[in-house]
N, CA, C and O of each residue as an XYZ file, in Angstrom:
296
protein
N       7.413     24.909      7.593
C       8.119     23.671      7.845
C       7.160     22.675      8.510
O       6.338     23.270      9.207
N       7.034     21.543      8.509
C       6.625     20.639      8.525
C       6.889     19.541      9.518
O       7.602     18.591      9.194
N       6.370     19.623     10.665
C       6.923     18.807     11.822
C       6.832     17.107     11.517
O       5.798     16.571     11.117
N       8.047     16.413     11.769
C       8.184     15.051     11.754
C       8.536     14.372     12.968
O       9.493     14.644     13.693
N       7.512     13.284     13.161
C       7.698     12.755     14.302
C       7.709     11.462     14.558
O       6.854     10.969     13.822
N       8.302     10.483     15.317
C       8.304      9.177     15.598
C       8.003      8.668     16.641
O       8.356      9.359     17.597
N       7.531      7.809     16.889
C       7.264      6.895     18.138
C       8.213      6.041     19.131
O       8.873      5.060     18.789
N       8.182      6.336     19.810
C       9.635      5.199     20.657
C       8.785      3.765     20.868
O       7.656      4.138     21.189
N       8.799      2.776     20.846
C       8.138      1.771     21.291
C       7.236      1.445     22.459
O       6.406      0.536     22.485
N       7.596      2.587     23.737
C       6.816      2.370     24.544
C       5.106      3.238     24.476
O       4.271      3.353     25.373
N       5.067      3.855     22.685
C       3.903      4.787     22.828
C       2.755      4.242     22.452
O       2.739      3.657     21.369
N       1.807      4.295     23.081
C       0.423      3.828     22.721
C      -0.061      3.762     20.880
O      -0.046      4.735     20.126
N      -0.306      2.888     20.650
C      -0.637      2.288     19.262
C      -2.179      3.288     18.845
O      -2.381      4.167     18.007
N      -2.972      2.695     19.790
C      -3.701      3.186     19.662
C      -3.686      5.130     19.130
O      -3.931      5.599     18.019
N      -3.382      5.710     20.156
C      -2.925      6.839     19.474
C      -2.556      7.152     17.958
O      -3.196      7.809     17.138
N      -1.215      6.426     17.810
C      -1.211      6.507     16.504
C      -1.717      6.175     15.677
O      -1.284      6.465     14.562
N      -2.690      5.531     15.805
C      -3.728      4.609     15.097
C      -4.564      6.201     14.888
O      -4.707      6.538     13.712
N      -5.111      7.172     15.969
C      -5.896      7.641     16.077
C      -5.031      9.248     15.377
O      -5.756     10.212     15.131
N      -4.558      9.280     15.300
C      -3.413     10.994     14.626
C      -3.552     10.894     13.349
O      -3.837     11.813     12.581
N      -3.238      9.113     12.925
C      -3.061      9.173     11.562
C      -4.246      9.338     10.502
O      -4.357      9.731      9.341
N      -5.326      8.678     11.817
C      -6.724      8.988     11.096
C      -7.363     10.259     11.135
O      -8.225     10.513     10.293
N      -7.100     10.957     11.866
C      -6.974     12.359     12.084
C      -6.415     13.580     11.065
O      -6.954     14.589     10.610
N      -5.176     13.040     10.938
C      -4.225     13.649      9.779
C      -3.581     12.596      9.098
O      -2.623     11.905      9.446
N      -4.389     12.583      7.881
C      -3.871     11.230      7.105
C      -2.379     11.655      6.649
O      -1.618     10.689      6.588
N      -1.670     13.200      6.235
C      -0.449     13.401      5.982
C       0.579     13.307      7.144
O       1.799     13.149      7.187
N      -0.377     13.462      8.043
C       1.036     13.558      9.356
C       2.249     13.006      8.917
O       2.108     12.067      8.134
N       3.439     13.333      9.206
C       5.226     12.886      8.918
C       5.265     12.065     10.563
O       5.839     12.477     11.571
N       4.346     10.638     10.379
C       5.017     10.245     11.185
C       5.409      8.873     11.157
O       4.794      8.025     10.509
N       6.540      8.612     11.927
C       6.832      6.937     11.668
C       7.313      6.380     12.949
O       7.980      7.123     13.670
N       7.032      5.023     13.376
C       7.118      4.416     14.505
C       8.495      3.922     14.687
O       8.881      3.262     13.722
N       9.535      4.079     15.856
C      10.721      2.993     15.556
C      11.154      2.416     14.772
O      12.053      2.571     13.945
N      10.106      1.283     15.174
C      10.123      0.027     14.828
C      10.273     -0.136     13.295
O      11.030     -1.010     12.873
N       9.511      0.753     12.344
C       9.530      0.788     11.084
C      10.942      1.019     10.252
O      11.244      0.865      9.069
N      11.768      1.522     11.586
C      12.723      2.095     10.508
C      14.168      1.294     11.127
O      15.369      1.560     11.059
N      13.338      0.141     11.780
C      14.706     -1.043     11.776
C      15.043     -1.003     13.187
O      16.051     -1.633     13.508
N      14.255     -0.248     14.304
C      14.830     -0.143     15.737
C      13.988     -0.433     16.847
O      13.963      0.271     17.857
N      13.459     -1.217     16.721
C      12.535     -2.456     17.261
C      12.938     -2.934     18.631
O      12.199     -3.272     19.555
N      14.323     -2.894     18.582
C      14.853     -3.140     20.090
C      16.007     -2.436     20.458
O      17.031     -2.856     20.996
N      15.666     -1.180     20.053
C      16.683     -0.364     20.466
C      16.907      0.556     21.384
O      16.209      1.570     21.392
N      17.711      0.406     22.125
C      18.075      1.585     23.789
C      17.464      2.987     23.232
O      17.505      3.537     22.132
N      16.943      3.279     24.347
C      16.574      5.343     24.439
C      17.413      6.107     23.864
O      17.155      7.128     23.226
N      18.926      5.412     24.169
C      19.780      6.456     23.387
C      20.181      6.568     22.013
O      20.493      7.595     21.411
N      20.125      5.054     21.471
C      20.035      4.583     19.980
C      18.644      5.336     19.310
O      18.624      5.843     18.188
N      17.590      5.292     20.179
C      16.156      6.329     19.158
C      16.538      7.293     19.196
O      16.391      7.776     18.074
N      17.090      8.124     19.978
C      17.118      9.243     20.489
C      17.757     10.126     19.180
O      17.332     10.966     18.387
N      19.539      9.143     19.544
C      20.409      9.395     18.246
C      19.837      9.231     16.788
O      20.330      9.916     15.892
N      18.678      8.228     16.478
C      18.468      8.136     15.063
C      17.209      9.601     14.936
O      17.164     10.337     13.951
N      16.499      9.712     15.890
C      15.421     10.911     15.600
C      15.962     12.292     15.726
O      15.392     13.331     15.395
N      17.100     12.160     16.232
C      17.984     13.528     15.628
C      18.471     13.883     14.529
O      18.162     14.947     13.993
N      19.463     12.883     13.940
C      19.883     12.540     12.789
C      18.450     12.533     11.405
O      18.832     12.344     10.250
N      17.293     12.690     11.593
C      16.690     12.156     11.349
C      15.465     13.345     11.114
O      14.489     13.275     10.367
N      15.873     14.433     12.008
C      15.365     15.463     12.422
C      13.665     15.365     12.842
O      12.747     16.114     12.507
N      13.656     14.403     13.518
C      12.217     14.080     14.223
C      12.030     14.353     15.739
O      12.861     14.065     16.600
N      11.194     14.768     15.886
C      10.623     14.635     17.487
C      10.159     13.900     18.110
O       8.950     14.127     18.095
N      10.399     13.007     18.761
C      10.074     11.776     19.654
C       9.014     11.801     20.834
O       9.121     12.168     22.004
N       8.016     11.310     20.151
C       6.614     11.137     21.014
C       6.572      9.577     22.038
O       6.415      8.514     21.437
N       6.695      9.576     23.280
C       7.038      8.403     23.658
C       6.146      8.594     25.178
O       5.495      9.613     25.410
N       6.226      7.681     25.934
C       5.150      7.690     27.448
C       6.476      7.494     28.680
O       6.411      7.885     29.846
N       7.475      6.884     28.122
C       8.636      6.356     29.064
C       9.183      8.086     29.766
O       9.947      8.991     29.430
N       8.270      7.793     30.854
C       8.634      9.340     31.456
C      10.030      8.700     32.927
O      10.626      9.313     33.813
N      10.019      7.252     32.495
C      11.457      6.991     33.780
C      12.724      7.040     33.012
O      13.730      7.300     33.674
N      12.812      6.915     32.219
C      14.259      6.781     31.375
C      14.823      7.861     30.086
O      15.972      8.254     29.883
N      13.500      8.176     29.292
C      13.964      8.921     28.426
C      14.076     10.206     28.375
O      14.511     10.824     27.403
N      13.442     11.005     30.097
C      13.739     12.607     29.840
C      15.656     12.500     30.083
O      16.607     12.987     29.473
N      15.541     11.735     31.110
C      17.292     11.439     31.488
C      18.269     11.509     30.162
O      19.167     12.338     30.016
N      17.854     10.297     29.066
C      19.096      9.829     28.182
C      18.042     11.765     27.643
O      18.767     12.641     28.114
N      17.369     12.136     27.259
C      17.473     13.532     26.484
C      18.007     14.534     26.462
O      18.465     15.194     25.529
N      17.948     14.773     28.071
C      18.966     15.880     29.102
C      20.332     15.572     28.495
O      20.882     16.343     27.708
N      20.871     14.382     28.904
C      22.376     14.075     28.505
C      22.553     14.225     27.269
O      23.723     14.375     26.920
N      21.358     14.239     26.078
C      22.224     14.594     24.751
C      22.260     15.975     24.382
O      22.963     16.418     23.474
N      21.431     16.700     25.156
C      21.251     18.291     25.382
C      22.965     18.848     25.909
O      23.900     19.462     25.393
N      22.675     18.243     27.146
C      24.187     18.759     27.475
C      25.600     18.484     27.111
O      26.604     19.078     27.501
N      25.484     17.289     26.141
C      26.481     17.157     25.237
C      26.882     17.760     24.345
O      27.964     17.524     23.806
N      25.983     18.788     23.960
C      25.949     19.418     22.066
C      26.828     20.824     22.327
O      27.073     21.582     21.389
C-alpha cells in the first residue's frame, strides 16, 4: 500500500519542493490544491480522512488538539 499525504498550509514549501524532487511519485498533494486554501484544522483534517491521507503540517499549537478530538470521536 502506498502512503498518501497532504500538506496543511502552514508546511514549509520548500520541503515539498524538496520530497517531490526526491520522489518524483510521492502521493502527495498540498491543501490548497484541492480547493482548501483557507480552511480551519478541522475542515483539513476532515477532508484528509475522507481522503485517506496523512497530514504533514508544522502547526504544533492547534492541530495535535483538533486531531485528538477527531480520535476521540470515532
Amino acid at each position: 500500500m502506498m502512503l498518501r499525504f497532504v500538506t496543511d498550509n502552514d508546511f514549509n514549501e520548500d520541503i515539498v519542493t524538496a520530497l517531490l524532487a526526491e520522489r518524483p511519485g510521492l502521493d502527495l498533494v498540498r491543501i490548497r490544491d484541492v480547493g482548501l486554501r483557507n480552511a480551519a484544522d478541522p475542515d483539513s483534517l476532515a477532508w484528509a480522512a475522507s481522503a485517506g491521507r496523512i497530514v504533514l503540517t508544522h502547526d504544533r499549537k492547534t492541530m495535535p488538539d483538533f486531531a485528538y478530538q477527531r480520535v476521540r470521536l470515532r
